[in-house]
N, C-alpha and C positions, 0 to 999 in steps of 0.2 A: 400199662402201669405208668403210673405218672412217679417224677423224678426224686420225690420222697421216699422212694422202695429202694433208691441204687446205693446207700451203704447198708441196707439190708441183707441186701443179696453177694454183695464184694463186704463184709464188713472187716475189724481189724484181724479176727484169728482167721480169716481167708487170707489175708495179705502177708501177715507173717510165715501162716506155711508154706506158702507159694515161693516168698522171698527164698527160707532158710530151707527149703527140699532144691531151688538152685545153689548156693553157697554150700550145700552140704555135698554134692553132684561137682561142683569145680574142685571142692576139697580132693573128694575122692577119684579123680580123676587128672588133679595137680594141673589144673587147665587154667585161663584167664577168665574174669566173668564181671562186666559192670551192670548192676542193676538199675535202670532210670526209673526214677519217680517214687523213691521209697516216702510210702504216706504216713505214717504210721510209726510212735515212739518205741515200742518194741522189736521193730526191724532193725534199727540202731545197733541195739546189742549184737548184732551180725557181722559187725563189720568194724574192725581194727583202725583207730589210730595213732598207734604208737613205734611206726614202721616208716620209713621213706620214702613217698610216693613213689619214687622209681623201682621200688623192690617188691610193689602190691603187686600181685596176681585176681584180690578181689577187691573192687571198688564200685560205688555207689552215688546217687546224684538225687536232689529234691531240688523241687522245683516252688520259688518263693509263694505263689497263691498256692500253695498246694499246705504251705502253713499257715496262712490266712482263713479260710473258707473250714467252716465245719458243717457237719448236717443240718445244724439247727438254720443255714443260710440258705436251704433249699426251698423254705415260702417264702423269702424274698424273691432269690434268683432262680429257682424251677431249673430248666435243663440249663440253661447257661453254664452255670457249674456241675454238671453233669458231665463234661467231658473226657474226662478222666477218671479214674477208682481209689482218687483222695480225699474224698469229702465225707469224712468218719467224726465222730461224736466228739465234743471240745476236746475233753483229756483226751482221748489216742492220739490226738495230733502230734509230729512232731514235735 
């Protein structure tokens, strides 16, 4: 498969149920849980900021090319940007 296929196959309702089946799993379980690399503007709504970092139990992290780079950059760059499972369709982006 060439690198055109990989937000295919990872696309955004893959990444949101993944995220929000973990944060619903810390919920129910009152545990800690930081997700890296949330790609995706809908995973967003997962996660609270209206709380004092010292008091989160759940927290999250993006990573700047990861709001840069969308699919339609994959016939430029092919796997290059492949590395990761953030390179989803302009609007999903964060």
């Amino acid at each position: 498969m060439t690198a055109e296929f990989h937000p295919r196959i990872r696309d955004e309702r893959a990444c949101y149920l993944s995220s929000s089946m973990a944060v619903a799993l810390a919920k129910l379980h009152d545990t800690r849980l930081h997700i890296l690399h949330i790609s995706t503007k809908d995973e967003l709504a997962l996660f609270r900021n209206d709380i004092p970092l010292k008091d989160k139990k759940i927290t999250a992290e993006v990573c700047v090319h990861h709001l840069y780079f969308s699919a339609e950059d994959y016939d430029q760059f092919g796997n290059q940007i492949k590395c990761s499972l953030w390179a989803k369709p302009f609007g999903a982006r964060c």
